[in-house]
C-alpha positions, 0 to 999 in steps of 0.5 A: 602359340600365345607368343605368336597370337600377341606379336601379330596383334600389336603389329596389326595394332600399330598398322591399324592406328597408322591407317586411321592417322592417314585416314582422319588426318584431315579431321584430327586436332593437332594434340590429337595427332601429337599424342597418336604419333606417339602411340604408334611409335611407342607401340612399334618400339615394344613390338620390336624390342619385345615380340611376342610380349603382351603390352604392359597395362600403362601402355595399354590404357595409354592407346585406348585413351589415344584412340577415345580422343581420335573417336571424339574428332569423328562426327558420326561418333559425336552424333552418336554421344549426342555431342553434336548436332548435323 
């Protein structure tokens, strides 16, 4: 059951990273894309070659710093930090 449970997190995982890639494109800064590109296609390699595995704890914190850089392009998060003013 947790085989199941872990195969279809990283697979929604790497969809969602990919549907926010499309959808921030626009807004992200260039090695923000780089390193985002590079998540997804790092995560979609494990989950083939590994299905059902947990991701490793190196990958895990390099997709939460992948998406802490995405959260820091988006305005309404900035506002929120208190880093931009609009």
């Amino acid at each position: 059951m947790v085989h199941i449970v872990n195969e279809c997190l990283v697979r929604q995982s790497v969809e969602a990273l990919r549907d926010l890639r499309r959808l921030k494109a626009d807004e992200l800064d260039p090695t923000v894309t780089q390193e985002l590109d590079a998540v997804i296609q790092k995560l979609d390699e494990f989950s083939k070659a590994n299905p059902g595995k947990q991701l490793p704890e190196g990958m895990r914190q390099r997709v939460m710093k992948a998406l802490a850089r995405l959260a820091l392009t988006i305005p309404w998060v900035l506002r929120l930090l208190g880093l931009k003013n609009e």
